[in-house]
DRENPA-3360 file (N, C-alpha, C; in nm, 2 decimals, always signed):
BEGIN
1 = XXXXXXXX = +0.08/-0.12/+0.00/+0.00/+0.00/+0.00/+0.09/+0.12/+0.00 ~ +0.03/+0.21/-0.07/+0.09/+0.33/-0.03/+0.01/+0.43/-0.04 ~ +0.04/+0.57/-0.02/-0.05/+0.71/+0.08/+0.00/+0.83/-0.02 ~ -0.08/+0.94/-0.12/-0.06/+1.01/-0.15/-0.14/+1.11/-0.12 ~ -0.08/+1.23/-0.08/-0.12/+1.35/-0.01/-0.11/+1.50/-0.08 ~ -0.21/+1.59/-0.10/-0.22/+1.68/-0.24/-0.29/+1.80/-0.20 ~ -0.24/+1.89/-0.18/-0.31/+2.04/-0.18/-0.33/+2.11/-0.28 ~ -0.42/+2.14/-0.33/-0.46/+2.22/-0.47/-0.57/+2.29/-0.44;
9 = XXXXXXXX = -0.58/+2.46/-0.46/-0.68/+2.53/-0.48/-0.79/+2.51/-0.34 ~ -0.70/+2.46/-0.25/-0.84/+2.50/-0.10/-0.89/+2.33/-0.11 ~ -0.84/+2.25/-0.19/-0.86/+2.08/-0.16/-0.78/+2.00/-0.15 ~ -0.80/+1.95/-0.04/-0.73/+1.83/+0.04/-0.74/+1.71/-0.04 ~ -0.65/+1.61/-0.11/-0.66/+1.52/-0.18/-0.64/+1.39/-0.11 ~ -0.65/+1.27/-0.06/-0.56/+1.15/+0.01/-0.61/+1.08/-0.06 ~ -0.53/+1.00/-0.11/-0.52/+0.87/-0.21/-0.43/+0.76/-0.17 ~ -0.49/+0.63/-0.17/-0.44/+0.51/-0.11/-0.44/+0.44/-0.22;
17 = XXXXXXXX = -0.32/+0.38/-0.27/-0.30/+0.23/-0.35/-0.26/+0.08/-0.26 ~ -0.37/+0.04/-0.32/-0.33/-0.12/-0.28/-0.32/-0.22/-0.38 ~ -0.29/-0.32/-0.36/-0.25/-0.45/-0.45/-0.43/-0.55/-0.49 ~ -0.50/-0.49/-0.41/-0.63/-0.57/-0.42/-0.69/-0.50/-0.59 ~ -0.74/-0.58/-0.68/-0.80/-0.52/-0.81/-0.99/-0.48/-0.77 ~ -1.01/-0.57/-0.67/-1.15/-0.52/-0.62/-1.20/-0.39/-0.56 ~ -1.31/-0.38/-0.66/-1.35/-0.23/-0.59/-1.38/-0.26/-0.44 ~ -1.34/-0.08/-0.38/-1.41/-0.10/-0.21/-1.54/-0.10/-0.22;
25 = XXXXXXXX = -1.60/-0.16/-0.12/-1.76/-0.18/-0.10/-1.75/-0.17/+0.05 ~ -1.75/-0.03/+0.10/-1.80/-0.02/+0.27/-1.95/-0.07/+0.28 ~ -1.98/-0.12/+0.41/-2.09/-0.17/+0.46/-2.16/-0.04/+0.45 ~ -2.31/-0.09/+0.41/-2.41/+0.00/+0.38/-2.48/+0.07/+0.53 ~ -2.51/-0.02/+0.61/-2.57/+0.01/+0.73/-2.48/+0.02/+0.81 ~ -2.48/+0.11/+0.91/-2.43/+0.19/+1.05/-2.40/+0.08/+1.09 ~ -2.51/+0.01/+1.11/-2.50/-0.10/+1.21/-2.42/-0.22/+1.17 ~ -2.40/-0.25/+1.07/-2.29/-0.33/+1.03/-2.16/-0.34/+1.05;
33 = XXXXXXXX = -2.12/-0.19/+1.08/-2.03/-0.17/+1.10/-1.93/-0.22/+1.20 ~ -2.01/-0.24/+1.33/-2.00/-0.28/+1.47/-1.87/-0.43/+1.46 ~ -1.94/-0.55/+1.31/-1.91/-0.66/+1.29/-1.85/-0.69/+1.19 ~ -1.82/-0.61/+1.10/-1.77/-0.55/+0.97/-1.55/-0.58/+0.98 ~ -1.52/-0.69/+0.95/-1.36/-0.68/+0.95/-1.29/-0.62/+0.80 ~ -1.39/-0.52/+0.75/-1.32/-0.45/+0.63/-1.42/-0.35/+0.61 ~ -1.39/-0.28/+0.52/-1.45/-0.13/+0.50/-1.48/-0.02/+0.63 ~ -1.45/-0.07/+0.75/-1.48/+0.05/+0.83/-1.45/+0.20/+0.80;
41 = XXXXXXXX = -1.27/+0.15/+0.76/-1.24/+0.32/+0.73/-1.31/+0.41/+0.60 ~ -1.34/+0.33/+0.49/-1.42/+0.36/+0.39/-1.54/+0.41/+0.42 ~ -1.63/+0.39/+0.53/-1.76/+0.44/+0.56/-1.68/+0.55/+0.64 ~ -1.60/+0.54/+0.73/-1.61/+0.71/+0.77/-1.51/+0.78/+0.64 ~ -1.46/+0.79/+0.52/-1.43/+0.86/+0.47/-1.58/+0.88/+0.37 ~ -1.65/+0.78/+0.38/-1.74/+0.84/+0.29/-1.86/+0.96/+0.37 ~ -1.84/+0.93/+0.47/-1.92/+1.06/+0.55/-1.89/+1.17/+0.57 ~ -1.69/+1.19/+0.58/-1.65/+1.29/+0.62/-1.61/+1.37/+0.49;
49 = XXXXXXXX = -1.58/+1.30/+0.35/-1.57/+1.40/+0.28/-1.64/+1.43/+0.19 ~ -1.63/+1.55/+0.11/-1.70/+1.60/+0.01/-1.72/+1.55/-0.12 ~ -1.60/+1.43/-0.15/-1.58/+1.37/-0.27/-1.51/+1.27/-0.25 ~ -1.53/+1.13/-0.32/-1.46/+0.99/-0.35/-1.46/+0.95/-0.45 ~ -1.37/+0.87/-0.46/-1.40/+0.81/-0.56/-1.29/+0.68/-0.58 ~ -1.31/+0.59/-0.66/-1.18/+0.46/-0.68/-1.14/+0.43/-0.83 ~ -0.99/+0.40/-0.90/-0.99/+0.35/-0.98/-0.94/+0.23/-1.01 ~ -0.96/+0.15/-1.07/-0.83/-0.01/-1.10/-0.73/+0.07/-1.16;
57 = XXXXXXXX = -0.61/-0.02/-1.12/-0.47/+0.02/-1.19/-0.41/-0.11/-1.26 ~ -0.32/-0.09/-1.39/-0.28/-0.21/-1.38/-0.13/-0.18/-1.46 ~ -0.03/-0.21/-1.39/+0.11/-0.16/-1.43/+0.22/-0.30/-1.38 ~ +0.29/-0.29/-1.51/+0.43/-0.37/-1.52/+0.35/-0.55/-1.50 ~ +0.19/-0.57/-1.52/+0.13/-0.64/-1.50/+0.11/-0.71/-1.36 ~ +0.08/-0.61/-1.26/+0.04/-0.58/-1.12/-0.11/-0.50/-1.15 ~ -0.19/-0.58/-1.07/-0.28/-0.52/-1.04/-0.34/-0.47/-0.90 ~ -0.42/-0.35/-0.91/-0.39/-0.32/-0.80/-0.55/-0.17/-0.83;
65 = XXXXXXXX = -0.60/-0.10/-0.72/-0.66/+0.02/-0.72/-0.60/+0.14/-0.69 ~ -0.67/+0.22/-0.68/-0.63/+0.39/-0.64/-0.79/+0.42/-0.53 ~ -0.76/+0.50/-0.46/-0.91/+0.49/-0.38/-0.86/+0.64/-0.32 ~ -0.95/+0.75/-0.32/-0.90/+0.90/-0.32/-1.06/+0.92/-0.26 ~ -1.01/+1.04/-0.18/-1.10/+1.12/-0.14/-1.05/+1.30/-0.15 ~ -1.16/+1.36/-0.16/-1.12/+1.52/-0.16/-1.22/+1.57/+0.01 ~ -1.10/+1.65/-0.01/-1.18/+1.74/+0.15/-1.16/+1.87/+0.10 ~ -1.27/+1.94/+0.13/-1.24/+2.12/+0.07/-1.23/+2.21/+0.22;
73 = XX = -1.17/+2.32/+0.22/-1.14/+2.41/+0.31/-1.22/+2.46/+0.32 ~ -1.30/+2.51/+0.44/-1.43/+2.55/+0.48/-1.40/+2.72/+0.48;
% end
C-alpha cells in the first residue's frame, strides 16, 4: 500500500493504492459496522468527505486500485 497526499486550490486530496484489483464496497448500514472486518475506514471517509471516488490500476502487470477522497477548506 501506499499514501498520497495533495493540496490544490483550498482541496485536500488523500489517495491510497493497494495491491487488491476489487472495488471497495464499505458496509451499507451503521450498524454493520460494529461486525464488519473490512470497510470501516471507507464508511467514515465516505461521511467525512465531500468527494470519493476509486480506480483499478494495472502496471508492469500488477494489479492493484487507487481509492482517493477530496476534502475542501471550509
Amino acid at each position: 500500500a501506499a499514501l498520497r497526499v495533495r493540496w490544490v486550490a483550498g482541496v485536500l486530496r488523500i489517495g491510497a493504492w493497494d495491491a487488491d484489483p476489487g472495488p471497495p464496497e464499505p458496509p451499507v448500514a451503521c450498524e454493520a459496522l460494529a461486525d464488519a472486518e473490512e470497510g470501516r475506514g471507507l464508511a467514515l471517509v465516505r461521511a467525512c468527505a465531500d468527494l470519493w471516488g476509486w480506480q483499478p490500476l494495472a502496471r508492469d502487470g500488477n494489479r492493484g486500485k487507487y481509492v482517493w477522497c477530496d476534502l475542501v477548506a471550509a
